[in-house]
N, C-alpha and C positions, 0 to 999 in steps of 0.2 A: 827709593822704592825697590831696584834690583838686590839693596842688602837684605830688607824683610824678605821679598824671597827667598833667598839662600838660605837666610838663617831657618826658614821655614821646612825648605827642601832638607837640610841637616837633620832637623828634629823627625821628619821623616822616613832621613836614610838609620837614623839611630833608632827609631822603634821597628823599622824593619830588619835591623841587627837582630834587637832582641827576640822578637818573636819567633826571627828563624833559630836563631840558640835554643829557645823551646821547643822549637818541632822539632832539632834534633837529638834532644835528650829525649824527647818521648817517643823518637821513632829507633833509639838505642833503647829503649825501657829503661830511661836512665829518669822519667818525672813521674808522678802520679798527679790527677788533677780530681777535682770534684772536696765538697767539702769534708766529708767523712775520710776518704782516700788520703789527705793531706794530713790533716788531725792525728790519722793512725800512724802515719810517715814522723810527722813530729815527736810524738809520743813512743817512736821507735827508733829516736833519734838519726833516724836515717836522713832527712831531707838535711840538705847543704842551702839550702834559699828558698822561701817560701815567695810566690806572686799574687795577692790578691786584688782582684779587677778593683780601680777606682769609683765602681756601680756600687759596690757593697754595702750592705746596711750598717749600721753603728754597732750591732751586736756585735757580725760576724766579724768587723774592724776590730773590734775590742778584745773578742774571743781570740783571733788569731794573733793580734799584738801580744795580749797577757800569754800567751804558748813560747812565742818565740821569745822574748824577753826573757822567760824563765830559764829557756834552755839553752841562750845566748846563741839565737839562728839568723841572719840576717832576714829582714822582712823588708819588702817594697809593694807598693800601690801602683800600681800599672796598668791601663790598658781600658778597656771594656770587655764585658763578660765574652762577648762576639768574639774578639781579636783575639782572647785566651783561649775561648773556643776552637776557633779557628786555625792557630796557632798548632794547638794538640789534634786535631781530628774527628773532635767534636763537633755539636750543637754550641753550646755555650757554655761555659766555665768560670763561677768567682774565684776560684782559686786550685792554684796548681804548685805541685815543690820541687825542685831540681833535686836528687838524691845522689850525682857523680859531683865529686871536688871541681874537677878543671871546669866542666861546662858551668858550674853553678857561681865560680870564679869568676869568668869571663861573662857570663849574664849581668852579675852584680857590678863590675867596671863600668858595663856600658849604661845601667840605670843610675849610679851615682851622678853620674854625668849629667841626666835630663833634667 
Protein backbone atom coordinates (compact mmCIF):
# COMPACT_ATOMS: atom_id res chain seq x y z
CA UNK A 1 0.00 0.00 0.00
CA UNK A 2 2.96 2.58 1.07
CA UNK A 3 4.48 1.74 -2.58
CA UNK A 4 1.22 3.00 -4.41
CA UNK A 5 1.63 6.01 -2.55
CA UNK A 6 5.02 6.92 -3.33
CA UNK A 7 4.82 5.96 -6.64
CA UNK A 8 1.72 8.39 -6.68
CA UNK A 9 3.47 11.22 -4.69
CA UNK A 10 6.48 10.96 -7.61
CA UNK A 11 3.94 11.42 -10.50
CA UNK A 12 3.01 14.23 -8.50
CA UNK A 13 6.30 15.73 -7.69
CA UNK A 14 7.19 15.24 -11.60
CA UNK A 15 4.04 17.14 -12.96
CA UNK A 16 4.89 19.72 -10.45
CA UNK A 17 8.44 19.76 -12.13
CA UNK A 18 6.83 20.38 -15.26
CA UNK A 19 4.54 23.07 -14.76
CA UNK A 20 6.94 25.02 -12.88
CA UNK A 21 9.45 24.67 -16.01
CA UNK A 22 6.52 26.49 -17.84
CA UNK A 23 5.80 29.15 -15.53
CA UNK A 24 9.28 29.98 -15.87
CA UNK A 25 9.78 30.23 -19.55
CA UNK A 26 6.56 32.27 -19.49
CA UNK A 27 7.60 34.40 -16.88
CA UNK A 28 11.24 34.79 -18.89
CA UNK A 29 8.77 35.47 -22.13
CA UNK A 30 10.52 32.41 -23.16
CA UNK A 31 6.53 30.41 -24.14
CA UNK A 32 3.58 31.58 -25.83
CA UNK A 33 0.23 29.80 -25.05
CA UNK A 34 -3.25 29.98 -26.45
CA UNK A 35 -3.98 28.26 -29.80
CA UNK A 36 -3.30 30.89 -32.42
CA UNK A 37 -0.15 32.18 -30.37
CA UNK A 38 1.38 28.51 -30.63
CA UNK A 39 0.46 27.90 -34.28
CA UNK A 40 2.16 31.17 -35.24
CA UNK A 41 5.30 30.07 -32.90
CA UNK A 42 5.33 26.95 -34.86
CA UNK A 43 5.05 28.21 -38.16
CA UNK A 44 7.92 30.66 -37.19
CA UNK A 45 9.77 28.00 -36.17
CA UNK A 46 10.45 29.40 -33.01
CA UNK A 47 8.86 26.94 -30.43
CA UNK A 48 11.49 24.23 -29.12
CA UNK A 49 8.37 21.98 -27.59
CA UNK A 50 4.83 22.38 -27.97
CA UNK A 51 2.33 21.12 -24.71
CA UNK A 52 -1.18 20.38 -25.53
CA UNK A 53 -3.68 19.91 -22.62
CA UNK A 54 -4.89 16.02 -22.53
CA UNK A 55 -8.77 18.02 -22.76
CA UNK A 56 -8.20 18.73 -26.28
CA UNK A 57 -10.54 17.75 -28.98
CA UNK A 58 -9.39 15.37 -32.00
CA UNK A 59 -9.09 18.33 -34.37
CA UNK A 60 -6.87 20.38 -32.24
CA UNK A 61 -4.81 16.86 -31.42
CA UNK A 62 -4.54 16.29 -35.09
CA UNK A 63 -3.84 20.00 -36.07
CA UNK A 64 -1.05 20.31 -33.65
CA UNK A 65 0.48 16.71 -34.21
CA UNK A 66 0.36 17.27 -38.34
CA UNK A 67 2.47 20.85 -37.46
CA UNK A 68 4.89 19.51 -35.47
CA UNK A 69 5.63 16.38 -37.33
CA UNK A 70 6.07 18.38 -40.29
CA UNK A 71 8.54 20.51 -38.72
CA UNK A 72 10.17 17.80 -36.50
CA UNK A 73 9.04 19.73 -32.98
CA UNK A 74 8.74 17.69 -30.19
CA UNK A 75 5.05 17.34 -29.06
CA UNK A 76 3.51 15.97 -25.69
CA UNK A 77 0.01 15.79 -24.25
CA UNK A 78 -0.10 16.97 -20.81
CA UNK A 79 -1.98 18.17 -18.22
CA UNK A 80 -5.51 19.94 -18.10
CA UNK A 81 -6.38 22.90 -19.80
CA UNK A 82 -6.51 24.52 -15.76
CA UNK A 83 -2.92 23.17 -14.90
CA UNK A 84 -1.59 24.88 -18.37
CA UNK A 85 -3.51 27.62 -17.51
CA UNK A 86 -2.37 27.98 -14.46
CA UNK A 87 0.98 27.09 -15.00
CA UNK A 88 1.34 30.47 -17.42
CA UNK A 89 -0.94 32.91 -15.59
CA UNK A 90 -3.88 32.45 -17.25
CA UNK A 91 -7.55 31.35 -17.04
CA UNK A 92 -7.11 28.29 -19.05
CA UNK A 93 -5.01 26.99 -21.82
CA UNK A 94 -5.01 23.91 -24.55
CA UNK A 95 -1.97 24.73 -25.53
CA UNK A 96 1.27 26.41 -24.97
CA UNK A 97 5.14 26.23 -26.83
CA UNK A 98 8.39 26.61 -24.94
CA UNK A 99 10.43 28.85 -27.58
CA UNK A 100 14.18 28.93 -25.24
CA UNK A 101 16.34 25.33 -26.10
CA UNK A 102 17.60 24.64 -22.41
CA UNK A 103 14.09 25.05 -20.72
CA UNK A 104 12.19 23.28 -23.52
CA UNK A 105 15.15 20.48 -23.09
CA UNK A 106 14.72 20.08 -19.65
CA UNK A 107 10.52 20.14 -19.86
CA UNK A 108 10.75 17.31 -22.49
CA UNK A 109 13.26 14.88 -20.06
CA UNK A 110 10.96 15.33 -17.36
CA UNK A 111 7.66 14.40 -19.61
CA UNK A 112 9.33 11.48 -21.51
CA UNK A 113 9.41 10.17 -18.29
CA UNK A 114 5.64 10.16 -17.10
Amino acid sequence: KSMIVLKRRWKDLQKDKILSYLGFATRARKAVSGEFSVEKSIKQRKAKLVIVSEEASQNTRKKFTDMCEFRKIPLYFFGTGEELGRACGKDFRISMAVEDEGLAGAAARELSQQ
